[in-house]
N, C-alpha and C positions, 0 to 999 in steps of 0.2 A: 853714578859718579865716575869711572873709569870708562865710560864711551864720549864724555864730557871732557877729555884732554887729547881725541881725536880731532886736528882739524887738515883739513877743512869737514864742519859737520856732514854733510851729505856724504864723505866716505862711511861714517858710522853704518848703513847699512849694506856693509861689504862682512860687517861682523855679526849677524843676523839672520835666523833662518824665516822660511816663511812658509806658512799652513798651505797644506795644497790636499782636497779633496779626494779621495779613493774610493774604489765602487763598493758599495755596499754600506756607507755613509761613514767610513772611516775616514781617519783625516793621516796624515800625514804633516813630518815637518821637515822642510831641504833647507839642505845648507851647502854652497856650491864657495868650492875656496878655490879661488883662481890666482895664480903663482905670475902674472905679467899681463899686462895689458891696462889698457883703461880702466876698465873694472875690477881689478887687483885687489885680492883683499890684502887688507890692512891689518900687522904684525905689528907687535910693541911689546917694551919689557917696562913690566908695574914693579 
């Protein structure tokens, strides 16, 4: 519900990490918070 009063939608994954594989079949989860630019995540108060 609360990524759902982010628009425009396709920002919504500026707030989202993503699974990235590690050797020995670990996984891993990145989340990269970018302060300017196009890709910019997206800040909000609930």
């Amino acid at each position: 519900p609360v990524l759902n009063i982010i628009d425009p939608p396709e920002r919504r994954r500026t707030l989202l990490s993503r699974r990235e594989a590690r050797p020995g079949g670990a996984a891993a989860y990145v989340l990269d918070i970018r302060l300017q630019g196009p890709d910019e995540t997206v800040f909000f108060d609930i």
